[in-house]
C-alpha positions as a printed Julia matrix, in Angstrom:
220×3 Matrix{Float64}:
   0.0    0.0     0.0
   0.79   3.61   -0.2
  -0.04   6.93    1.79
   0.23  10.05    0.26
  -1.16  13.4     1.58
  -0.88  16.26   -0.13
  -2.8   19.91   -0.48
  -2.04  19.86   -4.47
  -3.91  18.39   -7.42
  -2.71  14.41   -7.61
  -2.96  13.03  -11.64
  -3.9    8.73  -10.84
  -3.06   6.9   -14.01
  -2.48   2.63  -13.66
   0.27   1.65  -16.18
   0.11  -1.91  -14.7
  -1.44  -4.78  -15.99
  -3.01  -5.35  -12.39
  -6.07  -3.71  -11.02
  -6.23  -1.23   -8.44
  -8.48   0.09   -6.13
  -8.28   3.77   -5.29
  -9.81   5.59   -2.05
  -9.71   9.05   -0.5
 -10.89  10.14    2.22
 -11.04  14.39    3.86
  -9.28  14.5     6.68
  -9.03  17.37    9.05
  -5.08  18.09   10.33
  -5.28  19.71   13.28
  -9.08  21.06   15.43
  -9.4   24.53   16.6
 -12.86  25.28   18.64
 -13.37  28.6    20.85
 -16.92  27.16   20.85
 -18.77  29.87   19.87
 -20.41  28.27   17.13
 -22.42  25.66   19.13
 -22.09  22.07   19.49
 -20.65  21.0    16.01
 -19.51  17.11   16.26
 -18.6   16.81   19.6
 -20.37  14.33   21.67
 -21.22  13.73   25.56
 -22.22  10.93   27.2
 -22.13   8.85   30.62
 -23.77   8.64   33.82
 -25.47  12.24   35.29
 -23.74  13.83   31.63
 -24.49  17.66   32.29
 -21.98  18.7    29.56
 -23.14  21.87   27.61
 -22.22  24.73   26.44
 -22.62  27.75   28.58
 -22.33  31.54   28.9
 -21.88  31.76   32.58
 -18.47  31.59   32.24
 -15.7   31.38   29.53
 -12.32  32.49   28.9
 -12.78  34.63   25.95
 -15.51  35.39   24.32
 -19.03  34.39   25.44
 -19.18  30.33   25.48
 -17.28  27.47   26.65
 -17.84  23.6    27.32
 -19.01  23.41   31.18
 -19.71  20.12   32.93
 -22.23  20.91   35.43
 -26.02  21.95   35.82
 -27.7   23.91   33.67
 -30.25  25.34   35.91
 -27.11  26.56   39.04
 -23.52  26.72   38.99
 -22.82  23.63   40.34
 -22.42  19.78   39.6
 -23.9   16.84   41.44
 -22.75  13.91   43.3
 -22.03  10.3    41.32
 -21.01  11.96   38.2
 -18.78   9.93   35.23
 -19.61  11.85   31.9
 -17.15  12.56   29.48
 -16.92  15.13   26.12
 -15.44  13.43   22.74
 -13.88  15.49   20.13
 -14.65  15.13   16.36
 -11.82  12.81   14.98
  -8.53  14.68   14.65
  -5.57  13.13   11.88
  -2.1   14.55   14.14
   0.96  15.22   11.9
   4.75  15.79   13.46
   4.97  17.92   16.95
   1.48  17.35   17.64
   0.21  19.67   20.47
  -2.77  19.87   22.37
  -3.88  23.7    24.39
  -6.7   24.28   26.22
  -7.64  26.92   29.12
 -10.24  25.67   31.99
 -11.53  26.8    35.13
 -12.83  24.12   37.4
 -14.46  24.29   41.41
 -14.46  20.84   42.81
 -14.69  19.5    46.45
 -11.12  18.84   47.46
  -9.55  17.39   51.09
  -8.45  20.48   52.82
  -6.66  18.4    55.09
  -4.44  16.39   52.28
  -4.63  20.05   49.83
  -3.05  17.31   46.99
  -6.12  15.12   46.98
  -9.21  15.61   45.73
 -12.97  13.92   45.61
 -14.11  15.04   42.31
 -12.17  15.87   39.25
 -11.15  15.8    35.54
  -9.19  13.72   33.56
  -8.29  13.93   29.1
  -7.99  10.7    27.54
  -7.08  10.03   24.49
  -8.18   7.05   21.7
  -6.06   5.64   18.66
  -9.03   3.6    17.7
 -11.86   5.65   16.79
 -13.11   5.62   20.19
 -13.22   1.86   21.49
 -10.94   2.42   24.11
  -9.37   5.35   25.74
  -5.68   6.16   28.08
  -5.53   8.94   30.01
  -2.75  11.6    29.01
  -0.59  13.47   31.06
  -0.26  17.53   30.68
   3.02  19.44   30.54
   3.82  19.53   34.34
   1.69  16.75   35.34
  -2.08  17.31   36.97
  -2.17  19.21   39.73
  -4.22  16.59   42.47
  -4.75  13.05   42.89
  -8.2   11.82   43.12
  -9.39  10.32   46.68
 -10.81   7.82   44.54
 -13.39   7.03   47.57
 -16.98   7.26   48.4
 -18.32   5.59   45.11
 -15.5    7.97   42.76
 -15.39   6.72   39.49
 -11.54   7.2    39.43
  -9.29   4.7    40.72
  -7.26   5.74   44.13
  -4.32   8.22   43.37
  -5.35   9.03   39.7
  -3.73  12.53   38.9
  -6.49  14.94   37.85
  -7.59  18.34   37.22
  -9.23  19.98   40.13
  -9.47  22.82   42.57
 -11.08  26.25   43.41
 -11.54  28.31   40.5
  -9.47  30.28   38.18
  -8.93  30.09   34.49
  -5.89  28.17   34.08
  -3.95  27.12   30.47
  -3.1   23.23   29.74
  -0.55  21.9    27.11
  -0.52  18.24   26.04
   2.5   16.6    23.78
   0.53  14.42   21.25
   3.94  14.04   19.22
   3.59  10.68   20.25
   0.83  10.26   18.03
   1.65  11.79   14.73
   0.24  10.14   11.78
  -2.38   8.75   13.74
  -6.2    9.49   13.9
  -7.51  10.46   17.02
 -10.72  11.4    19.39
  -9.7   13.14   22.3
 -12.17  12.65   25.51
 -12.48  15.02   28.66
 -13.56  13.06   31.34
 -14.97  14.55   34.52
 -15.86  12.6    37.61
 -17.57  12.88   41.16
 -18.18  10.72   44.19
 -21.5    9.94   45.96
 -21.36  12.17   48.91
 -20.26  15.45   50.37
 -19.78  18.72   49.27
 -19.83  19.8    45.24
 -18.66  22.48   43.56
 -19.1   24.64   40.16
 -17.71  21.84   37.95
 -15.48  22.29   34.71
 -15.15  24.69   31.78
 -13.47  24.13   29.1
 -12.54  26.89   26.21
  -9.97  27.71   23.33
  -9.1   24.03   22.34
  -6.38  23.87   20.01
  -4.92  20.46   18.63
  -2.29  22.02   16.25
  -0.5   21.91   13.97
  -4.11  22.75   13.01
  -4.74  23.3     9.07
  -8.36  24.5     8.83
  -9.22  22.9     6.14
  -9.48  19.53    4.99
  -6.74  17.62    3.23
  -7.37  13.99    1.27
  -5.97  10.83    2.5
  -5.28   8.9    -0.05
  -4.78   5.18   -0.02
  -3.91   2.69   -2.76
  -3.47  -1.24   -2.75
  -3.72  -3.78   -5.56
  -6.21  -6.25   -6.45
């Protein structure tokens, strides 16, 4: 087989005395969403999913991605929802940006740990099975992982008491690959709650904005 992309007009002639089946397919390098032009392809899903977008508050602009109510500030208790990109083709140096703002309950005894939290996980697979990824510096808190959490003990995570905050993710890893990216946010069963998680300005670049064809060949 062969992969080719390319931007410019390809020419396919067959000088062989074999057949050939041709396909090409649009694929998108790169995803840039400030989400102010409403839900696109993303999806949400999972038990007590409250994922929307909101206007109560976002980092620029008017709208981000918020996991918690829509009727008060705040999520509830027993929460595992998560927010899947559109599908996302990564080429060399592959980088991932994002700013958020998230209000969770966290142990002001143990200020590390924390009951409820966020995780991004990403999928090679088209969305079958997911790993978490690790951001530049790591995650600030661990997750309790107690009282019904739907994170294991220890997991690192996003969480805390407010603030807009950036987040950088190496993808490099994955370059050539096509991916679905998935932002996970979790709660336990009991106590306290807090605002929940906004998410705004996601960038997965090198980021093209337009859509370049895949092509693939193999003989018959």
């Amino acid at each position: 087989s062969v992969y080719l992309v390319s931007n410019r007009l390809l020419q396919v002639a067959n000088v062989g005395a074999g057949a050939l089946i041709w396909t090409a397919r649009l694929d998108r390098i790169g995803f840039a969403d400030d989400m102010e032009a409403g839900t696109g392809t993303w999806t949400h899903a999972g038990p007590s999913d409250p994922w929307h977008i909101a206007t109560n508050r976002s980092y620029s602009a008017t709208h981000a991605w918020y996991a918690g109510r829509a009727d008060a500030p705040a999520y509830q208790n027993g929460m595992n929802c998560w927010l899947v990109s559109p599908s996302v083709r990564l080429v060399a140096d592959a980088r991932l940006t994002f700013e958020y703002w998230i209000g969770t309950a966290v142990d002001e005894s143990a200020p590390v740990y924390a009951y409820d939290g966020g995780i991004v996980e990403i999928s090679v697979d088209g969305g079958q099975a997911y790993a978490q990824i690790e951001p530049a510096g790591g995650y600030p808190y661990l997750a309790h992982g107690v009282y019904g959490s739907p994170f294991d003990i220890g997991t690192p995570c996003f969480a805390g008491t407010g603030g807009w905050q950036s987040a950088a993710f190496d993808l490099s890893a994955y370059a050539g690959r096509q991916i679905r990216l998935r932002f996970r946010f979790g709660s336990d069963e009991t106590y306290v709650v807090g605002e929940g998680w906004y998410i705004d300005n996601i960038l997965v670049s090198p980021e093209s904005g337009t859509n370049d064809v895949w092509w693939s060949v193999s003989a018959t």
